[in-house]
N, C-alpha and C positions, 0 to 999 in steps of 0.2 A: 478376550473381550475387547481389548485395549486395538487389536486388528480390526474388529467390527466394525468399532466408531470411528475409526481410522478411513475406513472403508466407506460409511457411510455420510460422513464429512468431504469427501473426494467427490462421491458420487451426486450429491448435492450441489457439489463448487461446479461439476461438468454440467448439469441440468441447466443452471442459473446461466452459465455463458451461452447456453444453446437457445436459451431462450431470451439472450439478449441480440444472438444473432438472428436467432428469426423473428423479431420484432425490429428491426433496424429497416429504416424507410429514408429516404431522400428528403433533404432539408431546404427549407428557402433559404439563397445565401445570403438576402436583407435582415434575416431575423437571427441571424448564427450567434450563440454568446461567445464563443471563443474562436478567433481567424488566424490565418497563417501568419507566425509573426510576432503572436502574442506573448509578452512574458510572464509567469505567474509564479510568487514566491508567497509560504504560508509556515504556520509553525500550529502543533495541535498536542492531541497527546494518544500515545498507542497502547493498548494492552495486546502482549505474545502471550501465549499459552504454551506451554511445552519445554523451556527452557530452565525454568527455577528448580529447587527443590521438590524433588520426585516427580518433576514435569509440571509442577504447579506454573501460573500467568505471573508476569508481571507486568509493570505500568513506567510507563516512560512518555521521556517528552521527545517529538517530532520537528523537522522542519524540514522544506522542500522547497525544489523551487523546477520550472517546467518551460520549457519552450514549444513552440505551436510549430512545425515542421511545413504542417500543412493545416486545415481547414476539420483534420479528421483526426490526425497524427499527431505528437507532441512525443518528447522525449526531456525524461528531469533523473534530478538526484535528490537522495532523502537521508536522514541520519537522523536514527533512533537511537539515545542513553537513557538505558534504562537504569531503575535504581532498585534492584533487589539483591537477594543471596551471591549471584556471579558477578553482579554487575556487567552485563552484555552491551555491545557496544553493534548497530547497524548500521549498515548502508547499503544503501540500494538502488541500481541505476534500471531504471524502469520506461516503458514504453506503453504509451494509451492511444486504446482506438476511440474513438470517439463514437459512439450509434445515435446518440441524441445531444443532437447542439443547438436547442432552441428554446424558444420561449421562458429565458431563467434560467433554464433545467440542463445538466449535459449530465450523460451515462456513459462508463467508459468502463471497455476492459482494460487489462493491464497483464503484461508480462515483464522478467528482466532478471537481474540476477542481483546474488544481494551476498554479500561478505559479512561474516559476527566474529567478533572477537571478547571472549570471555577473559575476565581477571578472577583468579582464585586466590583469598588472602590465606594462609595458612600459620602456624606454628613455625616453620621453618621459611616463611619469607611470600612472598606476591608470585602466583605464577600465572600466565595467559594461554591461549590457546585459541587458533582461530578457523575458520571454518567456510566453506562458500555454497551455497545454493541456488535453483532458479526460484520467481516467484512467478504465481499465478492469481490474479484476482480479478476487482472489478470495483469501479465508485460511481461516485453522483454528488455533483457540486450544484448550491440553488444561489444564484445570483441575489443578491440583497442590496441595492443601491449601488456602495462602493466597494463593499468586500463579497467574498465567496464563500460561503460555507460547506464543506466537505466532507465525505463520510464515505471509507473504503476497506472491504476487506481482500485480507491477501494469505493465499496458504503458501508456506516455505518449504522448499525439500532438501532441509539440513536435519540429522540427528533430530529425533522424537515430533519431525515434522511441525515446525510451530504455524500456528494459523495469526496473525493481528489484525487487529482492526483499531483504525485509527479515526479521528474525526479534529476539525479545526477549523482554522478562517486560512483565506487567503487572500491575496492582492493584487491586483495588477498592474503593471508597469508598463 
């Protein structure tokens, strides 16, 4: 059963970018919210799924920060502490295409790879273990005066495949 939704969760995530790429239309570049050049730094908080006890979610705190490559393109770093049963530890160096950069609004997939490292406290002492994956996802920031508001998910493909989804503000510099 636990393949099913496995399954079903994948198949979903491939629909959504397919259907971000065939909705991806050409932008005025007077009206772009984010240009080549731009820097963007945020902090939010993430729930994973799949990593705690018996694969149960936990909740953590996020922060990132993002450079604008191009006009469409950007590339950032993020690091998620989480604070459950393993105490896991993210990061993740990540790449967004941009299909909507306008009017407030940007929609962005996202690929990249992402490293965790787990702490296990035990009876006989603290042990870690670390582990690496790609990610796959996709967001949407809505410009709000001076900050950014954010909201992304992303499926992992490390051990029991964890999915998060994060949300927060961010800045611009």
């Amino acid at each position: 059963m636990k393949n099913l939704s496995s399954s079903i969760t994948v198949s979903a995530f491939i629909l959504t970018i397919l259907f971000l790429f065939g909705t991806h239309s050409e932008v005025n570049a007077q009206a772009l919210v984010t240009h080549q050049g731009d820097i963007t730094a945020g902090a939010g908080l993430t729930l994973t799924t799949g990593v705690g006890t018996g694969g149960s979610g936990e909740i953590g705190l996020n922060g990132n920060g993002f450079y604008a490559i191009t006009d469409e393109i950007r590339a950032g770093l993020g690091i998620s502490i989480f604070f459950g049963d393993f105490s896991p530890t993210q990061i993740n160096i990540d790449g967004h295409y941009l299909f909507k950069n306008e009017d407030d609004l940007v929609l962005y997939a996202l690929a990249g790879l992402s490293y965790w490292r787990w702490t296990f406290d035990t009876i006989l002492g603290s042990f870690s273990t670390t582990t690496t994956g790609l990610n796959l996802g996709g967001g949407v920031e809505y410009v709000l005066e001076s900050f950014i508001l954010f909201g992304e998910a992303k499926l992992i493909t490390i051990g029991g495949t964890p999915f998060n989804i994060t949300g927060g503000i961010r800045l611009r510099f």
